[in-house]
Phi, psi and omega in degrees: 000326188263354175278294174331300188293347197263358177267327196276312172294327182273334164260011149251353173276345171261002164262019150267276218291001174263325205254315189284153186250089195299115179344134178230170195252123179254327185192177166209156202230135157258136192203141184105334175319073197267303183258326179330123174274127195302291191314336175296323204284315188291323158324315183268021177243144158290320175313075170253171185285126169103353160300143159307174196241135178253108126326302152354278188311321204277334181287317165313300160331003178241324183279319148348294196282333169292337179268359157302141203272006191269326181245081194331310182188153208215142176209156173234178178210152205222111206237123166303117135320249184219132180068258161233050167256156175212148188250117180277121151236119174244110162285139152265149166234123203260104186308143171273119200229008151253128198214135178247145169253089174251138182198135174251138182195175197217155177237210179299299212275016167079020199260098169304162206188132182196154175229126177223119204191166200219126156217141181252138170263020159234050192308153175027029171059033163229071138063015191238152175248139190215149179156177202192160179260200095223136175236137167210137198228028208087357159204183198273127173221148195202176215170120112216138294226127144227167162171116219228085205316327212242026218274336157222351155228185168287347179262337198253136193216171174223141181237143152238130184203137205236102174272168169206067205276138171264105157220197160248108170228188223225144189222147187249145165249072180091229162261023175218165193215168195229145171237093177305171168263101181241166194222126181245132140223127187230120178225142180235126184241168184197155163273131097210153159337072197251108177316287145225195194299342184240000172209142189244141173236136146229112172250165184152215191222146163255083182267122213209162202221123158197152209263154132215157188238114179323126174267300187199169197128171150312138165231141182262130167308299165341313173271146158297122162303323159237158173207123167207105179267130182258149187192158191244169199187133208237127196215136169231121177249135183222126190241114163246095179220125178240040187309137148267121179241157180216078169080249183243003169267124203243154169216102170147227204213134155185169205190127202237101162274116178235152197240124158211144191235147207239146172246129138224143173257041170281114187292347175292312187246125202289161138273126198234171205230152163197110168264096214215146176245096183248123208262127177245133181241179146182129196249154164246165189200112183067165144341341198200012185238144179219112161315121164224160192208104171244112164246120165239151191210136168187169195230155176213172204312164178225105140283079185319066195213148176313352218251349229316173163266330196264128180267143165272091217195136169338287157291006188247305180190356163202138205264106160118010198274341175101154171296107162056060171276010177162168189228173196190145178271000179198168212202122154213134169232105166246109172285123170221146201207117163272152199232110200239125181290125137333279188220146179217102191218162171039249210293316254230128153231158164205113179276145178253154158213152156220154219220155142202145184222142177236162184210169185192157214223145155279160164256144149354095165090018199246173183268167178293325159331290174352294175316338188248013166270164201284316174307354162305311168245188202229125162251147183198131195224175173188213182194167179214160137234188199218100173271087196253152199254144207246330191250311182256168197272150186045032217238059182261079195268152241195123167199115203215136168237102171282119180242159168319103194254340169286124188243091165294122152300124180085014155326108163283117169304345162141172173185200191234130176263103172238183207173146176281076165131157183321149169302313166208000000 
């Protein structure tokens, strides 16, 4: 009896794998393509010819293709052959992707200023960004860039970027401050890595020189007037993202750790650790509408010295706060902005948003109280708009005013933030 039932059960489980015809992948077709090189685009998919047909994989693949900076928007269609073959057609739609960086500006001291530079993120049509700067500002600075995810496998990829930044800046002392020359040249190489479609590692090493020269100011005996350190710098990036894009509408969650640890054998500055975490939320609400949310929040060696890293700054994290207005051995920040489409037509978006971003700071050599003490922190709300070109990538102009809703000592009562690409 029981030999009889282990015979009914091995034939009939070998008459289902015979009589069902399980779906197969006959081809996968790309369309829409111009400079993207198609055989590349077919690499990077899970979906291939002679695979079962998945609906999963092809939506991964869609979202895949939608966060290449080569792709505006991406759809499939799923087409009967013949019996149980089928054919995948994924249309592209494809984004413009040498974008030049020009920016005019005045600095304090009234020092006319341009930045002028090109980068394509589609470089030879694989998904790689290659492109540079020059900048002047009273003095030359120039940068350039590779990075090329997918540069020998579909997982394994390489970045190299070579700086050589000029700037004038401003290190505190107490309630007073000195404004130095400072000079960074730097080369880098980094790995990376994608594990799967929500998480990524990028590592390596930085090797970098910086200078700094006394201009103007208060001076301390403690500080130097020159410095020129050589020092090494060891990066690990860890990416978990599970971001949705629709055009200019973001949907989902993700978060970028990043860790670096500085070697110097300068007795003025120790070697330190500095770690920050930035948590991204973003909702869509209604037709026309986008939540968006960035909390960073990190510490780094807590030194008691003017050099601290982490800055307090426009363009950086709270929008109306003024250029490098102070520094910190630790940093919590939360931006949150709603973001509401106008218009929407072809090429052409155009967004109103309103903000507020708050931020609160360790001192140099200070304890984590800090952050909740009230000169610490910073409130700062406004409102914008957002002119977005629908066809290049990042091609986002960008203008915001932010004010002071804390009337904080030594407080900027607010100003206008402008800018290329989203804030965050």
């Amino acid at each position: 009896m029981k030999f009889k039932s282990i015979f009914v059960f091995i034939f009939l489980f070998f008459s289902f794998r015979f009589f069902s015809q399980e779906k197969i992948i006959l081809d996968v077709k790309i369309i829409g393509t111009k400079k993207l090189d198609s055989l590349f685009v077919k690499k990077l998919l899970i979906s291939k010819k002679g695979n079962h047909l998945d609906s999963f994989a092809i939506e991964k693949d869609i979202i895949l293709l939608k966060r290449l900076p080569a792709v505006s928007n991406a759809y499939y269609q799923v087409i009967n052959s013949h019996k149980n073959f089928y054919n995948i057609l994924i249309s592209i739609e494809e984004n413009y992707t040498i974008i030049p960086d020009i920016n005019f500006w005045t600095t304090t001291n009234n020092q006319f200023s341009y930045k002028l530079g090109v980068y394509d993120y589609n470089f030879l049509g694989k998904n790689i960004t290659f492109g540079g700067f020059y900048q002047y500002n009273g003095f030359n600075t120039y940068a350039i860039n590779f990075r090329a995810l997918n540069l020998f496998s579909k997982k394994w990829g390489l970045a190299v970027n070579h700086q050589n930044w000029k700037s004038e800046e401003p290190l505190y002392f107490g309630d007073q401050s000195a404004n130095y020359l400072y000079n960074n040249i730097s080369f880098e190489v980094l790995g990376l890595y994608q594990i799967n479609l929500k998480n990524e590692i990028d590592f390596g090493i930085n090797l970098f020189n910086e200078k700094y020269q006394y201009l103007s100011g208060v001076t301390d005996p403690s500080i130097p007037k020159k410095l020129d350190i050589d020092k090494t710098l060891f990066k690990l990036i860890y990416t978990h993202n599970q971001l949705t894009y629709d055009y200019h509408y973001v949907s989902g969650f993700k978060s970028v750790l990043f860790t670096q640890f500085v070697t110097s054998k300068n007795p003025f500055q120790k070697d330190f650790f500095i770690a920050w975490n930035d948590f991204f939320y973003f909702k869509r609400i209604g037709a026309n509408g986008n939540w968006a949310n960035r909390v960073r929040f990190g510490l780094s060696s807590n030194e008691n010295t003017p050099f601290a890293p982490f800055a307090l700054d426009n363009n950086v994290n709270l929008r109306g706060v003024g250029i490098l207005v102070d520094r910190g051995t630790g940093s919590f920040v939360w931006n949150t902005e709603y973001r509401h489409t106008i218009y929407n037509r072809n090429w052409l978006a155009i967004q109103t948003n309103i903000f507020s971003d708050i931020g609160s700071w360790r001192n140099p050599g200070g304890e984590l109280n800090d952050f909740f003490q009230q000169d610490n922190v910073r409130i700062y709300s406004g409102f914008g708009l957002r002119f977005i070109n629908k066809k290049i990538y990042n091609a986002t102009f960008r203008i915001d005013y932010g004010f002071s809703v804390l009337n904080t000592k030594g407080n900027s009562k607010g100003g206008l933030v402008f800018g290329i690409g989203q804030y965050f």
